[in-house]
PyMOL Python script that loads the backbone (N, CA, C, O; Angstrom):
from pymol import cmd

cmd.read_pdbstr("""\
ATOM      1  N   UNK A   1       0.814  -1.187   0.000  1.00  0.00           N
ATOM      2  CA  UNK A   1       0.000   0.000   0.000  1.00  0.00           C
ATOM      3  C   UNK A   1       0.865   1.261   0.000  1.00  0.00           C
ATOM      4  O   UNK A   1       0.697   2.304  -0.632  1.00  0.00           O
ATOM      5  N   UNK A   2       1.919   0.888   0.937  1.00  0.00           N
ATOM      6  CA  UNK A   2       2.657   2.184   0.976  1.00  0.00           C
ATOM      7  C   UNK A   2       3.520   2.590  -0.524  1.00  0.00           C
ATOM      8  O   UNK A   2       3.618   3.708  -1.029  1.00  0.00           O
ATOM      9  N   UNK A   3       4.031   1.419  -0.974  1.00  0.00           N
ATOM     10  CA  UNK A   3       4.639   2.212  -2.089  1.00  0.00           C
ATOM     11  C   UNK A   3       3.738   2.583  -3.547  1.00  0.00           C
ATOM     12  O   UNK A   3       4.108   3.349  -4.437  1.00  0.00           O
ATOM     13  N   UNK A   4       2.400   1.762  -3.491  1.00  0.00           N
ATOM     14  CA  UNK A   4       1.295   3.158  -4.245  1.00  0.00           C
ATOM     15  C   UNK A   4       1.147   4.480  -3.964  1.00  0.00           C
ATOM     16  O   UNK A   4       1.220   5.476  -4.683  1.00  0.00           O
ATOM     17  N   UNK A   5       0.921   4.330  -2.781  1.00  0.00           N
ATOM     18  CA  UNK A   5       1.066   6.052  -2.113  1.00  0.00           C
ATOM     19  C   UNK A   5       2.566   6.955  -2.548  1.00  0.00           C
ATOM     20  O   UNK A   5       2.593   8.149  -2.846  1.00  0.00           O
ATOM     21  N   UNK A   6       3.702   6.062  -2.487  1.00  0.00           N
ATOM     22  CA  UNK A   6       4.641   6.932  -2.978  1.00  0.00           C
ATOM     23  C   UNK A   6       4.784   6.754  -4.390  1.00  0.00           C
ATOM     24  O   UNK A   6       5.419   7.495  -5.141  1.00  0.00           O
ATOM     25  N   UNK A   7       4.447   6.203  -4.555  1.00  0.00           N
ATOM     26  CA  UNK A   7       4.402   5.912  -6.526  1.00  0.00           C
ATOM     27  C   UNK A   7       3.473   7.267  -6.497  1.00  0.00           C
ATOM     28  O   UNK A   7       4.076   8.340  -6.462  1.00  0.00           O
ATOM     29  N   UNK A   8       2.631   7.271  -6.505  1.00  0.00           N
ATOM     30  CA  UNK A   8       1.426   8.508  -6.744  1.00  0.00           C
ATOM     31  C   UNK A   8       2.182   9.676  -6.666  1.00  0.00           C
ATOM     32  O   UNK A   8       1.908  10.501  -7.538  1.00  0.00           O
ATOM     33  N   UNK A   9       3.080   9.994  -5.851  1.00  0.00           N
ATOM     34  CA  UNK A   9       3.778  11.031  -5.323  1.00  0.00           C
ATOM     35  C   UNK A   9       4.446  11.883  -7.007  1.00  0.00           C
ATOM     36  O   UNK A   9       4.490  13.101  -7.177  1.00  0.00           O
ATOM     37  N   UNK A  10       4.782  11.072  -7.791  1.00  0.00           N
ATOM     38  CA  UNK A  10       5.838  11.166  -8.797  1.00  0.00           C
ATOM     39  C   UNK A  10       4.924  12.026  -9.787  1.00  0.00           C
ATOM     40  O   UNK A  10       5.429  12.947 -10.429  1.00  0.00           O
ATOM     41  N   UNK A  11       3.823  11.768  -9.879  1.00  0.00           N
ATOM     42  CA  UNK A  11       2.878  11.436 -11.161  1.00  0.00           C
ATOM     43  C   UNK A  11       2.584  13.339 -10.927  1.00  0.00           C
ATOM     44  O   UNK A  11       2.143  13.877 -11.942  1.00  0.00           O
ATOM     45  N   UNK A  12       2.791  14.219  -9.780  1.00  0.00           N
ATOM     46  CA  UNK A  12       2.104  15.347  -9.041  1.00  0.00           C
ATOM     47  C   UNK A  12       3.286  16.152  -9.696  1.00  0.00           C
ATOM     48  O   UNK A  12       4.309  15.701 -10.212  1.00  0.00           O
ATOM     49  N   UNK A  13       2.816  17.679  -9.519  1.00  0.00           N
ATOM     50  CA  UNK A  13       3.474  18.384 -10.226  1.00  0.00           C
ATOM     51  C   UNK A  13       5.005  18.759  -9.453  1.00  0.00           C
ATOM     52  O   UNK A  13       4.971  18.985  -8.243  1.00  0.00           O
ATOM     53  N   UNK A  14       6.182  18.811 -10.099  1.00  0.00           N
ATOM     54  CA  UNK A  14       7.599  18.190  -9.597  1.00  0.00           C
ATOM     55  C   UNK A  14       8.021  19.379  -9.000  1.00  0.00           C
ATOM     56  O   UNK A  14       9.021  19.936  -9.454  1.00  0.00           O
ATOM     57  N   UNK A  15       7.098  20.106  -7.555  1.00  0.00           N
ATOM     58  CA  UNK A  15       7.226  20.901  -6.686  1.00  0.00           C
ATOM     59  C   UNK A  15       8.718  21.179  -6.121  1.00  0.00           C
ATOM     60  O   UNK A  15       9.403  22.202  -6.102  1.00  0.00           O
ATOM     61  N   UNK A  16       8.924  19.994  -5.715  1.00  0.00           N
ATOM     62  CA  UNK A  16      10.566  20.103  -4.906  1.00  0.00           C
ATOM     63  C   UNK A  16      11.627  20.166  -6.399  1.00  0.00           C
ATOM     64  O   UNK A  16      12.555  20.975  -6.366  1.00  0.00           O
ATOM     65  N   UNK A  17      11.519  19.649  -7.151  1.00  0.00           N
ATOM     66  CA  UNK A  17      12.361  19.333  -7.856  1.00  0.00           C
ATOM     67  C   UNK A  17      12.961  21.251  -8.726  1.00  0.00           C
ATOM     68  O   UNK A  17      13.972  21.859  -9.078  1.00  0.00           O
ATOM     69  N   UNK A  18      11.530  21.387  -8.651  1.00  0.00           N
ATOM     70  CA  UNK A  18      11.386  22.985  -9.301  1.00  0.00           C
ATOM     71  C   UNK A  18      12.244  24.158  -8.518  1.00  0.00           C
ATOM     72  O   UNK A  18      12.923  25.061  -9.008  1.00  0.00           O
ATOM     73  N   UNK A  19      11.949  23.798  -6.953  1.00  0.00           N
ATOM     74  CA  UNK A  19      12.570  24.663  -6.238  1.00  0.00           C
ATOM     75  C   UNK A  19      14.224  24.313  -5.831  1.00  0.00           C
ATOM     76  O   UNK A  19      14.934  25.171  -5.307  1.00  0.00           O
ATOM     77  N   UNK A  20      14.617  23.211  -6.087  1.00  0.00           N
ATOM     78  CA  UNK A  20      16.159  22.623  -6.179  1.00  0.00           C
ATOM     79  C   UNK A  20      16.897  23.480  -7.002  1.00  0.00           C
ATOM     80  O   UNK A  20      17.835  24.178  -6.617  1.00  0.00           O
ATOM     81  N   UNK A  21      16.432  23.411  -8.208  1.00  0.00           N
ATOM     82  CA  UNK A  21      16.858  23.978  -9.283  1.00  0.00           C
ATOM     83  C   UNK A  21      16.674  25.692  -9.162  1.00  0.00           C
ATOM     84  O   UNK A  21      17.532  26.368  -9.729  1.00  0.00           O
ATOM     85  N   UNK A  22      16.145  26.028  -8.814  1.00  0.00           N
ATOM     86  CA  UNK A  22      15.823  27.852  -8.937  1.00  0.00           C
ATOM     87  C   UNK A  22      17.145  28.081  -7.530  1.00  0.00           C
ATOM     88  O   UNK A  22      17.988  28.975  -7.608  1.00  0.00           O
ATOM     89  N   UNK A  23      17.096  27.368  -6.664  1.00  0.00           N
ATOM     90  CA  UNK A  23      18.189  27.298  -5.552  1.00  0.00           C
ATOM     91  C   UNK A  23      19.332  27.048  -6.092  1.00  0.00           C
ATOM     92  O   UNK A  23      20.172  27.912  -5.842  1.00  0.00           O
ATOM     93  N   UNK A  24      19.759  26.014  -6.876  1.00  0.00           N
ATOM     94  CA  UNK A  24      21.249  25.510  -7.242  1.00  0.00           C
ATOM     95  C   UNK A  24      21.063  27.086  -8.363  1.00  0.00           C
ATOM     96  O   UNK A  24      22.179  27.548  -8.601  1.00  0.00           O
ATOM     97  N   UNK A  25      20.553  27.448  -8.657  1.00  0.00           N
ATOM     98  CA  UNK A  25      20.723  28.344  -9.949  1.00  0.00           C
ATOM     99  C   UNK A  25      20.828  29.993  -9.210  1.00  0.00           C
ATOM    100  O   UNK A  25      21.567  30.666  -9.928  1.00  0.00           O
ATOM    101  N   UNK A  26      20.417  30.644  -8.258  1.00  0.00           N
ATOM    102  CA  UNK A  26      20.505  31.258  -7.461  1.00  0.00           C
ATOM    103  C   UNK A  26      21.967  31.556  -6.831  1.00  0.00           C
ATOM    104  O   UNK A  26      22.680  32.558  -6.870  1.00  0.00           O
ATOM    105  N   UNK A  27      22.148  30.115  -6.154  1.00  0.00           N
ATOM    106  CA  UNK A  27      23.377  29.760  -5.409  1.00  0.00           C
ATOM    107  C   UNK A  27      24.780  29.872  -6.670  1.00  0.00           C
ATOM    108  O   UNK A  27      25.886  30.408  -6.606  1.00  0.00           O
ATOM    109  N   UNK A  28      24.201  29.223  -7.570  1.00  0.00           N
ATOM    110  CA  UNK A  28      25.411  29.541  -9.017  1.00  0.00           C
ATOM    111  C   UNK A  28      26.113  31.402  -9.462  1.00  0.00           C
ATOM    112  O   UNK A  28      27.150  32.046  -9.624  1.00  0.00           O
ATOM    113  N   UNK A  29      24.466  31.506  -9.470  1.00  0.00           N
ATOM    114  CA  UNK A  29      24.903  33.003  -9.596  1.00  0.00           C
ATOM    115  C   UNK A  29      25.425  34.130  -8.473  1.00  0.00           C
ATOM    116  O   UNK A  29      25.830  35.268  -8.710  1.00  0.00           O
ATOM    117  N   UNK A  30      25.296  33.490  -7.228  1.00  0.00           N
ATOM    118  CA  UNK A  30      25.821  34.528  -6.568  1.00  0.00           C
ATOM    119  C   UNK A  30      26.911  34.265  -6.418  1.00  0.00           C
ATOM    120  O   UNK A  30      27.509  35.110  -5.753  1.00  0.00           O
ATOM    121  N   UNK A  31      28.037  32.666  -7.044  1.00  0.00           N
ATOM    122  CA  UNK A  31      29.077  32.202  -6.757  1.00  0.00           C
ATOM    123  C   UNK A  31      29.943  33.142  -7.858  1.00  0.00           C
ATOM    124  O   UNK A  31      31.160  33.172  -8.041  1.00  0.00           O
ATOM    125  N   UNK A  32      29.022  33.789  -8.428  1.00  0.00           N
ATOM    126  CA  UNK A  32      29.623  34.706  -9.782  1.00  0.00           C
ATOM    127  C   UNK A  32      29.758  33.363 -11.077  1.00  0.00           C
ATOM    128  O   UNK A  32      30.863  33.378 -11.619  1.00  0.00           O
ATOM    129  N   UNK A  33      29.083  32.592 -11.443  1.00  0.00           N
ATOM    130  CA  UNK A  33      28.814  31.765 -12.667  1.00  0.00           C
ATOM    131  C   UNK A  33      28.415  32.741 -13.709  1.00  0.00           C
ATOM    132  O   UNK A  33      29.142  32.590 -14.691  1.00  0.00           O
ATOM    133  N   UNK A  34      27.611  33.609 -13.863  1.00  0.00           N
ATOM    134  CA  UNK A  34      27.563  34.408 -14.850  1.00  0.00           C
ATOM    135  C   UNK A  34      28.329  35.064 -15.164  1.00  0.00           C
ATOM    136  O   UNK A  34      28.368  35.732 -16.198  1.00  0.00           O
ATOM    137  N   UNK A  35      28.900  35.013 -14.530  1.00  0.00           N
ATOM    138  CA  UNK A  35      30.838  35.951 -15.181  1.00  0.00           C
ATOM    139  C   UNK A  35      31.914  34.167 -15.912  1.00  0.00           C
ATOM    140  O   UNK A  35      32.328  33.813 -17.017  1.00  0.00           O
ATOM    141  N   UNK A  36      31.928  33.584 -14.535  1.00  0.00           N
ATOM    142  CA  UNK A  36      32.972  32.942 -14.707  1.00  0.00           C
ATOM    143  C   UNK A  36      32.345  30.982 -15.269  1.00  0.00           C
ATOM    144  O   UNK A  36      33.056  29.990 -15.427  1.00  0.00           O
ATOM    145  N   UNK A  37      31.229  31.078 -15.381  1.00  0.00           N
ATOM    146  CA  UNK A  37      30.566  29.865 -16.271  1.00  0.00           C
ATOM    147  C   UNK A  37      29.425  30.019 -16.882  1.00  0.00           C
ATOM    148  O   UNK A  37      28.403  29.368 -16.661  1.00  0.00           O
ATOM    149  N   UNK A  38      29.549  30.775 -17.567  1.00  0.00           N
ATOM    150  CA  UNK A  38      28.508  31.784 -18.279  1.00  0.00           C
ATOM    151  C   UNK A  38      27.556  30.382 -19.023  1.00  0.00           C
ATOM    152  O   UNK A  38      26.352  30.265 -18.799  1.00  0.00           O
ATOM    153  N   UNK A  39      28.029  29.781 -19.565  1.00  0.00           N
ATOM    154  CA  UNK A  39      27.640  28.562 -20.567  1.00  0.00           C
ATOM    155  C   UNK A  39      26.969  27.755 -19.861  1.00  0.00           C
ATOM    156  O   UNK A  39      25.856  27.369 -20.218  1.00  0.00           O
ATOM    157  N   UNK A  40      27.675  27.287 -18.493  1.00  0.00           N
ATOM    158  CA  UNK A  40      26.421  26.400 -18.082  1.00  0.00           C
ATOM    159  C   UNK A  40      25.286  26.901 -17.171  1.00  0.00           C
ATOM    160  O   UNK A  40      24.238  26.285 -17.363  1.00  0.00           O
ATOM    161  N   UNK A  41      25.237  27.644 -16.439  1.00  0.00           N
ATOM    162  CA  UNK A  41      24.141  28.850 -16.057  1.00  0.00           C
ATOM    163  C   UNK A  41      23.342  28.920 -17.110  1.00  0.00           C
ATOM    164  O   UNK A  41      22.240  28.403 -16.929  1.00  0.00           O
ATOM    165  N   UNK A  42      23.599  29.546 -18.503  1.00  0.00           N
ATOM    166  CA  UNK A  42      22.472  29.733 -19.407  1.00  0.00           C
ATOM    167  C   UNK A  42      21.783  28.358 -19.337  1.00  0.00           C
ATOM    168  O   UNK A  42      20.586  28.208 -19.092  1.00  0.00           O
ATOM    169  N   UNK A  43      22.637  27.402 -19.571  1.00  0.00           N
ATOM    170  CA  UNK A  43      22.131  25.902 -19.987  1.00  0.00           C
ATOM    171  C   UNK A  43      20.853  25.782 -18.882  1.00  0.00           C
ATOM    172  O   UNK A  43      19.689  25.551 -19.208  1.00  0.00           O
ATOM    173  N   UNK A  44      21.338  25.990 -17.507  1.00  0.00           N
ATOM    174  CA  UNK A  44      20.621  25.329 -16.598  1.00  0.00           C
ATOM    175  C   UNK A  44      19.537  26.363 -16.487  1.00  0.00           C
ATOM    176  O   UNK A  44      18.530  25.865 -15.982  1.00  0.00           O
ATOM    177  N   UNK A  45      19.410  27.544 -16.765  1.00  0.00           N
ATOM    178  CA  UNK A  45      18.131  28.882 -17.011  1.00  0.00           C
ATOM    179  C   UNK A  45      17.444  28.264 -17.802  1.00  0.00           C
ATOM    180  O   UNK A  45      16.281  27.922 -17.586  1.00  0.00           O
ATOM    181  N   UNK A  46      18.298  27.970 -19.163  1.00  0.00           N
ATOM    182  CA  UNK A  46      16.939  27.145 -20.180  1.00  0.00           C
ATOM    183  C   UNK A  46      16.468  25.912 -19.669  1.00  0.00           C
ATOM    184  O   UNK A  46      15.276  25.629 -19.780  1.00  0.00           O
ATOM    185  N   UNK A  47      17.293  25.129 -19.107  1.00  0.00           N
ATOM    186  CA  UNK A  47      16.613  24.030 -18.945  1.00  0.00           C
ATOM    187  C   UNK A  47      15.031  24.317 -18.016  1.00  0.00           C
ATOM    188  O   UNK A  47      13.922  23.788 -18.090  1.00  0.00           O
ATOM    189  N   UNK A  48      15.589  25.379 -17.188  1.00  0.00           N
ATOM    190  CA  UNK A  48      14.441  25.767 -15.987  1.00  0.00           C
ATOM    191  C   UNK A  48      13.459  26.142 -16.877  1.00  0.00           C
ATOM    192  O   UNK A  48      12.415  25.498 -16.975  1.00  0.00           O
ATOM    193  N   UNK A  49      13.707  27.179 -17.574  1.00  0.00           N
ATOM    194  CA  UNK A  49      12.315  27.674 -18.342  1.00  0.00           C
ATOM    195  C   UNK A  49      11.833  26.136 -19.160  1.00  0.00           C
ATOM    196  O   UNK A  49      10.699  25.953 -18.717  1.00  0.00           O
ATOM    197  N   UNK A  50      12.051  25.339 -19.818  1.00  0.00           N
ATOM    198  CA  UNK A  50      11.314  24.937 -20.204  1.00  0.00           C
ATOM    199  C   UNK A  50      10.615  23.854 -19.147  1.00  0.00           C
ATOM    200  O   UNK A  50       9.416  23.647 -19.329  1.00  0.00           O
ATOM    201  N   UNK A  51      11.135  23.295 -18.283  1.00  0.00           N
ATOM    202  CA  UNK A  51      10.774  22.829 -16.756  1.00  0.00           C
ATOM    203  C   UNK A  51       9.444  23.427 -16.619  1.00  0.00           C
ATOM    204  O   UNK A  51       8.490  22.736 -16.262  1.00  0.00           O
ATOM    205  N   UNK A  52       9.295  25.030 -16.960  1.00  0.00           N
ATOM    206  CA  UNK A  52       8.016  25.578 -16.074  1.00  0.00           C
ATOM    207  C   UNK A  52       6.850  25.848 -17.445  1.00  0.00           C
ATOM    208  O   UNK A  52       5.635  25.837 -17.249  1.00  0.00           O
ATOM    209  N   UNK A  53       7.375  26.046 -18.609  1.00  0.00           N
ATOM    210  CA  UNK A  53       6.680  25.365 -19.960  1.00  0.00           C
ATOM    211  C   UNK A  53       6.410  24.295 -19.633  1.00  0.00           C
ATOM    212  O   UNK A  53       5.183  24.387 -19.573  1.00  0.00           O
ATOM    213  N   UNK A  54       6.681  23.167 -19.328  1.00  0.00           N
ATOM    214  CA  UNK A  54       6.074  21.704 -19.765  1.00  0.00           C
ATOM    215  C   UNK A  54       5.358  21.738 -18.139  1.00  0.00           C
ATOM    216  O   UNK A  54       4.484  20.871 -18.142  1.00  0.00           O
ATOM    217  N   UNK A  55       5.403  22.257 -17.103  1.00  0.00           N
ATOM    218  CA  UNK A  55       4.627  22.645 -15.893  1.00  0.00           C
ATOM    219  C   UNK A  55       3.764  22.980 -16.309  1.00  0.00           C
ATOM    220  O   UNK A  55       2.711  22.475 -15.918  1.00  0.00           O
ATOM    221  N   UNK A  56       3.742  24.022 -17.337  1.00  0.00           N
ATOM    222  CA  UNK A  56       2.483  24.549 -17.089  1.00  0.00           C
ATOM    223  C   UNK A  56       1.377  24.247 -18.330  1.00  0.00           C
ATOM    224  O   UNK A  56       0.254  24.739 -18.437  1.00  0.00           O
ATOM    225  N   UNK A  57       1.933  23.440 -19.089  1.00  0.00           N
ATOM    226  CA  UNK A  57       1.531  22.281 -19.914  1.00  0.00           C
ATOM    227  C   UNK A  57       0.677  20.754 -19.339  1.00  0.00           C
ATOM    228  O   UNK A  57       0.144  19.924 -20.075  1.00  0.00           O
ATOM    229  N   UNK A  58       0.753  20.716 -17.800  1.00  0.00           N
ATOM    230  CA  UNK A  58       0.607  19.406 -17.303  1.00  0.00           C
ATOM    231  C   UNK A  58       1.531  18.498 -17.499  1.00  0.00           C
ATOM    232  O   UNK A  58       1.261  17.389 -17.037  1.00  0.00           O
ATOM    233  N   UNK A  59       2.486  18.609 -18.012  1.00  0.00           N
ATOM    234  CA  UNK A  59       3.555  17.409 -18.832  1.00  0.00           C
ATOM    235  C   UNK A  59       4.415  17.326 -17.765  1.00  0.00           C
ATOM    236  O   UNK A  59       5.539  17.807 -17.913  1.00  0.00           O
ATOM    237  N   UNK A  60       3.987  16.583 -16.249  1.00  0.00           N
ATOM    238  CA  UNK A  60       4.599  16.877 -15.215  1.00  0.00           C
ATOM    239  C   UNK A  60       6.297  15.669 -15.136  1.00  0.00           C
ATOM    240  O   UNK A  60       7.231  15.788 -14.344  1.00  0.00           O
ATOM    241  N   UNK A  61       6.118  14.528 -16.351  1.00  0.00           N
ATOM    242  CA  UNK A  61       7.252  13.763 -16.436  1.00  0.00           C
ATOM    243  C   UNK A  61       8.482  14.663 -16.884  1.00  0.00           C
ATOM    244  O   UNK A  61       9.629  14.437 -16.497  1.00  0.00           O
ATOM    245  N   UNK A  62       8.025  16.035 -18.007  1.00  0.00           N
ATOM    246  CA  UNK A  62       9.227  16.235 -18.871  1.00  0.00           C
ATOM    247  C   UNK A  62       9.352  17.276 -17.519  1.00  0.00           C
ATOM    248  O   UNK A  62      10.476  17.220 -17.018  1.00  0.00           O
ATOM    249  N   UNK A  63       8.687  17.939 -17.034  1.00  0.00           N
ATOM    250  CA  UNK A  63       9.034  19.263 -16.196  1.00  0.00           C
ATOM    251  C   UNK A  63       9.946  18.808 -15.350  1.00  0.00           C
ATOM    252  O   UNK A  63      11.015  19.417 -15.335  1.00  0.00           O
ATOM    253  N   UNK A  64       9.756  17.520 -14.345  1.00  0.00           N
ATOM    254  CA  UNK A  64      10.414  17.047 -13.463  1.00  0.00           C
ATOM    255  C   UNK A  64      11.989  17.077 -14.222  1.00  0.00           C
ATOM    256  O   UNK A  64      12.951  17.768 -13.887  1.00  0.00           O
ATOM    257  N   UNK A  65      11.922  16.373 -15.027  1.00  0.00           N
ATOM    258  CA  UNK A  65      13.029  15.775 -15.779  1.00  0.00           C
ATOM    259  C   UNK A  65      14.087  17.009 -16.148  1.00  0.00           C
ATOM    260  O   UNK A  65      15.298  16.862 -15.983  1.00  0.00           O
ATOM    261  N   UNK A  66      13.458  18.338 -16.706  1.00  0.00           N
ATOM    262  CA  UNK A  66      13.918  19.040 -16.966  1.00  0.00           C
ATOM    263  C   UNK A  66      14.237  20.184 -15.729  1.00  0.00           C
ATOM    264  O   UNK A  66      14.908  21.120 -16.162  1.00  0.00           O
ATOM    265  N   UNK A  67      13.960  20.272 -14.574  1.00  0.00           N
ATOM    266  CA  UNK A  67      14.102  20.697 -13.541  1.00  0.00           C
ATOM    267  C   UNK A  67      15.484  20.107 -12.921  1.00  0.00           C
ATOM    268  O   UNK A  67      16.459  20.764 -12.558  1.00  0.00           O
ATOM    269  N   UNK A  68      15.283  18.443 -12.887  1.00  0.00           N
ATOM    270  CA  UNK A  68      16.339  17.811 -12.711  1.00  0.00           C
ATOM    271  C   UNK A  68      17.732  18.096 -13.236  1.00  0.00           C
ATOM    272  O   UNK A  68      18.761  18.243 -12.575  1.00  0.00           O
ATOM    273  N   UNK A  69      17.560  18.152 -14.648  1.00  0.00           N
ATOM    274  CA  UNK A  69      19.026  18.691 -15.290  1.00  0.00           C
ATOM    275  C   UNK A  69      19.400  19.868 -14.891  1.00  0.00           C
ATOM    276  O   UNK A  69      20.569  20.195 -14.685  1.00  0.00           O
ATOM    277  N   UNK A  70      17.801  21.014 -14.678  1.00  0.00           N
ATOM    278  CA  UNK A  70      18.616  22.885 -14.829  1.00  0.00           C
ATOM    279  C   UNK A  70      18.909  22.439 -13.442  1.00  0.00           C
ATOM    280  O   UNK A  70      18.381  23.371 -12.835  1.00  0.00           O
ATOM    281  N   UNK A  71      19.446  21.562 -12.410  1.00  0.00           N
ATOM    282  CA  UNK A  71      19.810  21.673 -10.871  1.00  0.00           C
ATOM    283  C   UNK A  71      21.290  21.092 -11.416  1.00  0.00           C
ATOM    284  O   UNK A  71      22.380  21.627 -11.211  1.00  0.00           O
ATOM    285  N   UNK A  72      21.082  20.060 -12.040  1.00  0.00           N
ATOM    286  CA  UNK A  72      22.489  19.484 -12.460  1.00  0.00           C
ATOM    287  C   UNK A  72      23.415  20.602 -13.352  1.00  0.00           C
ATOM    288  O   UNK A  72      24.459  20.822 -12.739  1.00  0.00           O
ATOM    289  N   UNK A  73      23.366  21.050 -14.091  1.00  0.00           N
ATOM    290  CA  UNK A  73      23.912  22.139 -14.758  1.00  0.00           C
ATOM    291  C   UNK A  73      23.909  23.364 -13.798  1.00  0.00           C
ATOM    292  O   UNK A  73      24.901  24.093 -13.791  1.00  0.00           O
ATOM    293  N   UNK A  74      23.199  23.543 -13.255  1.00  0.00           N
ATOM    294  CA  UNK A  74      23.679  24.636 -12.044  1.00  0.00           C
ATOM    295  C   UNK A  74      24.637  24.640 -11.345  1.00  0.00           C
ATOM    296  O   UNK A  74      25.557  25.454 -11.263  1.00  0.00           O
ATOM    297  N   UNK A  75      24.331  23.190 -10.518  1.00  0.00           N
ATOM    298  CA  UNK A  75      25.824  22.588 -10.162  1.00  0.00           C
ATOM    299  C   UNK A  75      26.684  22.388 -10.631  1.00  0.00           C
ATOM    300  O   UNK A  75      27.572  22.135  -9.816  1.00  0.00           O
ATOM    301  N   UNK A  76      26.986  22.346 -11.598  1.00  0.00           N
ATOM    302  CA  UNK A  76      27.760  22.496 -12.869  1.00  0.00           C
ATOM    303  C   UNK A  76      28.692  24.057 -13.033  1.00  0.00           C
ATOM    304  O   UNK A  76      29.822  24.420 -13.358  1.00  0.00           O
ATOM    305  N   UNK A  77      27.561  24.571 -12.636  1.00  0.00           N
ATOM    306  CA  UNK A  77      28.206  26.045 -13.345  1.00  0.00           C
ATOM    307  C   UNK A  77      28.579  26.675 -11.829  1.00  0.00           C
ATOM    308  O   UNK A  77      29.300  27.669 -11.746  1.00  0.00           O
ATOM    309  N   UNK A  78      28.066  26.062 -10.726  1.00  0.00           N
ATOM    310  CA  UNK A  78      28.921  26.417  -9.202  1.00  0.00           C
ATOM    311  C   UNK A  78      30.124  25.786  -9.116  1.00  0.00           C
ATOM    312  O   UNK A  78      31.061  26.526  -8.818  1.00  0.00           O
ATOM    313  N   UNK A  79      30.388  24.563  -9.298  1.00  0.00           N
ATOM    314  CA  UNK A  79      31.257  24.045  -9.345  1.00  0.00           C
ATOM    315  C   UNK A  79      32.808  24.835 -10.226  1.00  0.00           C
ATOM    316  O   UNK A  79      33.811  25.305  -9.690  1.00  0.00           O
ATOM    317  N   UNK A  80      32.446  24.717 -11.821  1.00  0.00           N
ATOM    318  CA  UNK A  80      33.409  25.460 -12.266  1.00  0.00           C
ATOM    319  C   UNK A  80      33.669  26.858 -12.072  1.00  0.00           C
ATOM    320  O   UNK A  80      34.793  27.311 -12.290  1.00  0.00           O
ATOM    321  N   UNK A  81      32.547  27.708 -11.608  1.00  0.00           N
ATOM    322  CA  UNK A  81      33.018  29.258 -11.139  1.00  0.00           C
ATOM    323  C   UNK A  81      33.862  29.347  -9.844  1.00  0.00           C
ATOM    324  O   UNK A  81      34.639  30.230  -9.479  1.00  0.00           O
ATOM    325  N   UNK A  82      33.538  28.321  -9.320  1.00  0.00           N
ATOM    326  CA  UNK A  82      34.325  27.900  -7.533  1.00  0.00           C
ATOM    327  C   UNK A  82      36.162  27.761  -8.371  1.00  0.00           C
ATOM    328  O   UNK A  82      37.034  28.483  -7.888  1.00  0.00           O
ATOM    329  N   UNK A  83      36.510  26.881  -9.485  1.00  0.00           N
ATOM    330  CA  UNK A  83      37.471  26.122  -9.447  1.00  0.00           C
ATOM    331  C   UNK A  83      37.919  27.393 -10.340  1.00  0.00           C
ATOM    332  O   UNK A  83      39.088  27.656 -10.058  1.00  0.00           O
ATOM    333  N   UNK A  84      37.405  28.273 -11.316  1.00  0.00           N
ATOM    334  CA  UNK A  84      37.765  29.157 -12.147  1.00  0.00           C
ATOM    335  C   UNK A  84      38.646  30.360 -11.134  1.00  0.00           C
ATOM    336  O   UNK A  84      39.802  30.774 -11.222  1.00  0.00           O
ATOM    337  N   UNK A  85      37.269  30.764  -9.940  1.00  0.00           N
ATOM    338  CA  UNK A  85      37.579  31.569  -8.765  1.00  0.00           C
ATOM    339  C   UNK A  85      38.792  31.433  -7.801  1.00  0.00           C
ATOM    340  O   UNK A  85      39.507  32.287  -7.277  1.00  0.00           O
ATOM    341  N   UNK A  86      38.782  29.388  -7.711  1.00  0.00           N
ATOM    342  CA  UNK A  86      40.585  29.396  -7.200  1.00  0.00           C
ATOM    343  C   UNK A  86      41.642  29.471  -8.241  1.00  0.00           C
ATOM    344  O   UNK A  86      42.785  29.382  -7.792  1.00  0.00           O
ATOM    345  N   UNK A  87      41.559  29.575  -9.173  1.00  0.00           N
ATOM    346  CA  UNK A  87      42.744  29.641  -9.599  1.00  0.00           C
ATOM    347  C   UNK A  87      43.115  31.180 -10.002  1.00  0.00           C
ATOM    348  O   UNK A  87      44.175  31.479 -10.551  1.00  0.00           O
ATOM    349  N   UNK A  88      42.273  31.949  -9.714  1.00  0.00           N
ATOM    350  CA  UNK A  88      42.659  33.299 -10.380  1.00  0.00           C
ATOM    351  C   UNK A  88      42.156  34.111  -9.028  1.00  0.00           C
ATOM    352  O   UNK A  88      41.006  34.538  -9.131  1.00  0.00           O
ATOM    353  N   UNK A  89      42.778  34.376  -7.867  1.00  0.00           N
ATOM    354  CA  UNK A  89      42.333  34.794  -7.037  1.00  0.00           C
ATOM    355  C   UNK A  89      42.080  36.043  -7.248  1.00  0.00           C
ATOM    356  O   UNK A  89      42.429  36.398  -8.373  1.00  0.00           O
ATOM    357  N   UNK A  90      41.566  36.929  -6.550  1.00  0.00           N
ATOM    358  CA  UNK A  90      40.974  38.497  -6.747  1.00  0.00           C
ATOM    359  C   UNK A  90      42.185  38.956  -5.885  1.00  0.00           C
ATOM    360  O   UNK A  90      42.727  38.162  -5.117  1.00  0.00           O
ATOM    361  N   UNK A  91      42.626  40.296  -6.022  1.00  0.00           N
ATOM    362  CA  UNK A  91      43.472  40.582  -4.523  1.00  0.00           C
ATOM    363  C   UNK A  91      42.766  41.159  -3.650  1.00  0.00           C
ATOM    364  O   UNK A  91      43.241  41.420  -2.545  1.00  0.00           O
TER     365      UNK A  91
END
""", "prot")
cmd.dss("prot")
cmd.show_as("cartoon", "prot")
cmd.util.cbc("prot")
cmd.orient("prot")
């Protein structure tokens, strides 16, 4: 019984998954990614917008899915602005 109930869970519109991503993408940009990983920031913006297109489509498999990546590419673009940021320190 219980894992119908969490099966059901998936099928609902990909609430957490939406707000992961606007956070990792947030957190990217204040790491300075739009200066120093400009490429994957955009990536993970588009991925978000279309996340909230296929949201607001009902197409709650692709939204999830695509929420999922703009968090992964966020992290992405924190990651390399972090490693860009050590190697070229500011004085």
């Amino acid at each position: 019984m219980m894992l119908i109930a969490l099966g059901g869970c998936q099928s609902g519109p990909p609430v957490q998954e939406m707000s992961d991503a606007r956070m990792a993408i947030a957190v990217a940009r204040d790491a300075g990614a739009a200066q120093l990983a400009s490429d994957d920031l955009r990536a993970a913006e588009s991925l978000l917008n279309s996340a909230q297109r296929s949201l607001t489509q009902r197409n709650y498999g692709q939204a999830r899915s695509d929420a999922i990546a703009a968090k992964n590419r966020a992290l992405d673009a924190l990651e390399n602005a972090e490693t860009v940021d050590e190697r070229d320190p500011q004085p």
